[in-house]
C-alpha positions in Angstrom: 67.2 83.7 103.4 67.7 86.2 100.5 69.5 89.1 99.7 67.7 92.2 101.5 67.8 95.2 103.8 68.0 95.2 107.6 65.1 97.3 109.1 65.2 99.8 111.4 63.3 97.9 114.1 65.7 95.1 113.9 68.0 94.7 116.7 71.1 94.5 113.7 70.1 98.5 113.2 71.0 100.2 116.2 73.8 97.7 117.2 75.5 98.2 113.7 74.6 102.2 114.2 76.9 102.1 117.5 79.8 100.2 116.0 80.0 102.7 112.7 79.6 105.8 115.7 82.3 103.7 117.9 84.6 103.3 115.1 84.6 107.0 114.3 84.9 108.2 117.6 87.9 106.4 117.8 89.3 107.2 114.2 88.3 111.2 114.9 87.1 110.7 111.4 83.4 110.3 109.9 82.3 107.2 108.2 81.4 107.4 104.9 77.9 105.4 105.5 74.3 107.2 105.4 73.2 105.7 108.0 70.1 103.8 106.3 71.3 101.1 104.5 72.7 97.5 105.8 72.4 95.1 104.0 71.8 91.1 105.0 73.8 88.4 103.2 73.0 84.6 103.0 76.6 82.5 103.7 78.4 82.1 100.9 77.3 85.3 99.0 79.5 88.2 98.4 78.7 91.6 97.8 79.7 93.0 94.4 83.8 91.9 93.9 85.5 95.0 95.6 87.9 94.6 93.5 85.7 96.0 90.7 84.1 99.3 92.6 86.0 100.6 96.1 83.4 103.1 95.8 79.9 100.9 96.4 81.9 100.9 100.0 80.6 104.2 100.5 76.8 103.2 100.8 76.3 99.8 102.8 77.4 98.2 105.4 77.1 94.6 104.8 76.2 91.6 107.7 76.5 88.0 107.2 73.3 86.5 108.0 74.4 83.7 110.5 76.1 86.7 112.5 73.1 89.1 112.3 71.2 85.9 113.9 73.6 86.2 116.4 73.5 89.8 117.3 68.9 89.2 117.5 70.1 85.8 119.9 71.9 88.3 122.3 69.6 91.2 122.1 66.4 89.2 123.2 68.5 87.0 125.8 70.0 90.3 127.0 66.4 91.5 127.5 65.4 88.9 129.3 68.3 88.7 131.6 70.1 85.8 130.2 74.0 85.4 129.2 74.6 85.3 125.6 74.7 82.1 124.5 77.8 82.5 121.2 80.2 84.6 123.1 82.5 83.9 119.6 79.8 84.6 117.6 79.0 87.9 119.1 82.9 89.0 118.7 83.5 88.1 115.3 80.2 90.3 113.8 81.9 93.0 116.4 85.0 93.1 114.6 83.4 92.0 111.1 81.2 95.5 111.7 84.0 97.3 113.1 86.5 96.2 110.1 84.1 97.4 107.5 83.5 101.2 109.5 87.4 101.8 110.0 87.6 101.2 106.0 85.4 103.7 105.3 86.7 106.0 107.9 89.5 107.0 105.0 88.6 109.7 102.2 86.9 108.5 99.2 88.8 107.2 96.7 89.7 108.4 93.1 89.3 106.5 89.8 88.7 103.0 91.7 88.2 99.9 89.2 88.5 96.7 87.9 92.7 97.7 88.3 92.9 98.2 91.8 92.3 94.9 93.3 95.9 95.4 95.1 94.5 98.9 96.8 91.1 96.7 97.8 93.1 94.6 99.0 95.6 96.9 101.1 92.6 98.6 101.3 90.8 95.6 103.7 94.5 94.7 105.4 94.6 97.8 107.0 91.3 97.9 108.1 91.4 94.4 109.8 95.0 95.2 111.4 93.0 97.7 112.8 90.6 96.2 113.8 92.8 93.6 115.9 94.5 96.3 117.3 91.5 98.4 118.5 88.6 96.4 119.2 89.2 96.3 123.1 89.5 99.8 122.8 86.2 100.0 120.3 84.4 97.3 122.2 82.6 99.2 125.4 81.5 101.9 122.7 79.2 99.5 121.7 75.9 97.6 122.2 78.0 94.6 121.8 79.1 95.8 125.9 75.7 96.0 126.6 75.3 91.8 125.7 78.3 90.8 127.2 80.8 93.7 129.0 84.1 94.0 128.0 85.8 92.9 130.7 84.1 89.3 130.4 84.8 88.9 126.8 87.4 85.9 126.7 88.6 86.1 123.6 89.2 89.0 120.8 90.8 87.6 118.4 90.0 87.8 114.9 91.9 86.2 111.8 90.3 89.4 109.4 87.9 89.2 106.5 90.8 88.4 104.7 93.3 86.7 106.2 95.9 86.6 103.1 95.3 90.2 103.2 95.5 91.0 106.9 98.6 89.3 107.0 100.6 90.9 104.5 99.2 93.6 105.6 100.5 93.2 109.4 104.1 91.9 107.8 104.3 95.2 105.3 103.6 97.4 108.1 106.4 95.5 110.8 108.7 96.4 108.1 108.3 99.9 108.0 108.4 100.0 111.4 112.2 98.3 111.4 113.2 100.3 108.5 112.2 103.4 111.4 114.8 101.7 113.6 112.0 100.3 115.9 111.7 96.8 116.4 110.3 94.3 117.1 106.9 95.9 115.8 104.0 96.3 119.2 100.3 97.0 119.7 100.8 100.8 119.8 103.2 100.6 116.1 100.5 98.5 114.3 97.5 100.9 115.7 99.3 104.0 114.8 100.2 103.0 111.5 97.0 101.7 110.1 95.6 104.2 111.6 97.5 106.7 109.8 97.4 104.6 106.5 93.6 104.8 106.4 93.6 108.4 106.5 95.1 108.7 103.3 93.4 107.9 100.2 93.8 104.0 98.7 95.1 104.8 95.6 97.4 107.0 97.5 99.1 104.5 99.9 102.1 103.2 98.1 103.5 106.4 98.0 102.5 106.7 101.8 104.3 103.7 102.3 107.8 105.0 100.5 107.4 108.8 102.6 107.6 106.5 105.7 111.2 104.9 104.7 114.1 107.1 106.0 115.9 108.4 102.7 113.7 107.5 100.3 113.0 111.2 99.1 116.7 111.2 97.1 114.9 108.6 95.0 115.1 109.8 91.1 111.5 109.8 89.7 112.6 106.4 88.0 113.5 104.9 91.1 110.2 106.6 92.6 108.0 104.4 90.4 109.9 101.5 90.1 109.4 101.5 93.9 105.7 102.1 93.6 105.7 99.1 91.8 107.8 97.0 93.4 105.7 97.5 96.7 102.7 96.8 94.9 103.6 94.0 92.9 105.2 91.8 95.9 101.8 93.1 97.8 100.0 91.4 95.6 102.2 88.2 95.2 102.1 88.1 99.3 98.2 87.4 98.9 97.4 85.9 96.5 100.1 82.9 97.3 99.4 83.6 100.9 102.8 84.7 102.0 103.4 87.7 103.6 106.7 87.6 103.6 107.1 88.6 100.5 105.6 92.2 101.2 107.8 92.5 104.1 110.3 92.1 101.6 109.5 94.8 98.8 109.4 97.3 101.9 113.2 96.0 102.0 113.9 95.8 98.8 112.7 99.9 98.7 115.1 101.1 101.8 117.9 99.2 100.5 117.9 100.9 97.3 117.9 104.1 99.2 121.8 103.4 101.0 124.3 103.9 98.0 121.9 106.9 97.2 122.5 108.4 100.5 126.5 106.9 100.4 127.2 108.8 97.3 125.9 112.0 98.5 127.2 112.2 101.8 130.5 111.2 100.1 130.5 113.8 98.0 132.7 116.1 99.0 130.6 118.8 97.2 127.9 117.6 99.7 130.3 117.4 102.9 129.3 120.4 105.5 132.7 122.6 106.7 133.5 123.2 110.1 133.0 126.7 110.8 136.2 128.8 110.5 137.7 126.1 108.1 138.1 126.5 104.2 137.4 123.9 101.5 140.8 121.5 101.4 142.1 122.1 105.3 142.5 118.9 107.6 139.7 119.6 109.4 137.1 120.9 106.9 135.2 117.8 106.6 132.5 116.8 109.7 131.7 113.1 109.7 128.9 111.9 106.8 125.2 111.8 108.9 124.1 108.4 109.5 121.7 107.1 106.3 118.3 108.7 107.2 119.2 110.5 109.7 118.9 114.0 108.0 115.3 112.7 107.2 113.0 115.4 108.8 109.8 113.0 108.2 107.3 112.7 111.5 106.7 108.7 111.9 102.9 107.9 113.0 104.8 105.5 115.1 106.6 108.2 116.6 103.5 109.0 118.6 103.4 105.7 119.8 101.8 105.5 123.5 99.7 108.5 123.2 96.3 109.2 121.8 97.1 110.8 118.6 94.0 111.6 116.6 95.1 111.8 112.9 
């Protein structure tokens, strides 16, 4: 089948309609969608590189054509009081759909191009790390509930759009959340966090990523952007050679740089805060040196972990 628009009397339009509305009741933000437009691709076509143009995200919303089958098989089998017959099927256009609306849940992008691949990339991590993380919550929201309830679905999992990209994705974020002092990484972390990372702008998120790290604002403005390029850099070495690792470790490679910042000022004696009642030089001027980070005032999205936060 070619290219081409879904109608609005096809089964695809109101199911995709009550994912996008799912997705941002969920988010407490809008989707950047009209509403109108979604769009039907043959396997094995792409939609224009997004790599190229973030901003062609803003208009539709695209369905692969075997799963847009899909959704029409359970519709009409749901009408006629059957069970749907690709229960795998039906998840992965669920979380396909609901991947796509989280990503445009965040603000619109500035001066996207052929230059940001990494931030697409980020950019579609974040949304699927999302989207394994909320989907059970997303699910009954849904018509997708309506062909097969959520408490029958037997498996959620989904692997992401792209996988390469999910995963470094998942290992950038378990990092921030050690560097925070909280591991190992759980459901609530990863949720919060991507979460939170959507909200901010994608050519905005590597400096997200740095405000997260305890200490990191007595980085120089050299060091700033040498970390801004670091994390971006081993981003986009952990997908394109597929391991994710390596963004786990230019989150690492940021917070260590941070310590003999923080060890020379808290050493300084300039720096040293005086007991009270003391003067500069006496035995017991000095108070210990605060633990590395610990003077960091910053709110973690994490740190709401276990409640629902609506950033």
């Amino acid at each position: 089948m070619a290219i081409g628009l879904i109608h609005p009397d096809d089964p695809c339009f109101s199911w995709t309609d009550s994912v996008a509305e799912a997705v941002s009741e969920t988010t407490n933000r809008p989707i950047r969608w009209r509403g109108i437009d979604i769009v039907q691709k043959p396997a094995g076509w792409t939609p224009r590189d997004p790599k190229d143009d973030l901003r062609q995200l803003s208009i539709p919303l695209f369905l692969p054509e075997d799963q847009a089958d899909s959704i029409r098989d359970a519709h009409a089998r749901s009408a006629a009081g059957l069970p749907v017959r690709d229960q795998a099927k039906l998840v992965q256009a669920t979380a396909y759909m609901t991947a796509q609306a989280a990503g445009l849940s965040s603000p619109e992008p500035d001066h996207i191009g052929g230059i940001w691949e990494v931030e697409a990339a980020l950019d579609t991590g974040l949304a699927d790390v999302w989207t394994q993380e909320r989907l059970a919550e997303v699910w009954p929201k849904t018509e997708s509930a309506k062909f097969l309830p959520a408490d029958q679905v037997p498996d959620l999992t989904f692997p992401g759009r792209d996988p390469a990209a999910t995963a470094a994705a998942r290992a950038l974020l378990t990092e921030v959340v050690r560097q925070q002092g909280g591991t190992p990484a759980g459901p609530e972390d990863f949720a919060a966090l991507s979460d939170w990372m959507l909200s901010v702008k994608s050519d905005q998120r590597w400096e997200a990523v740095i405000s997260l790290l305890p200490g990191t604002d007595e980085l120089s403005e050299g060091e700033h952007w040498r970390a801004l390029g670091t994390l971006r850099r081993d981003f986009s070495a952990a997908v394109e050679q597929g391991k994710p690792e390596l963004a786990a470790d230019s989150v690492r490679t940021v917070a260590e740089k941070v310590d003999p910042l923080l060890r020379r000022l808290t050493q300084d004696p300039a720096m040293t805060p005086l007991t009270p009642g003391r003067t500069p030089g006496s035995a017991a001027a000095s108070a210990p040196p605060p633990r590395p980070g610990a003077h960091d005032g910053r709110r973690s999205p994490r740190s709401d972990r276990g409640r629902d936060v609506r950033r």
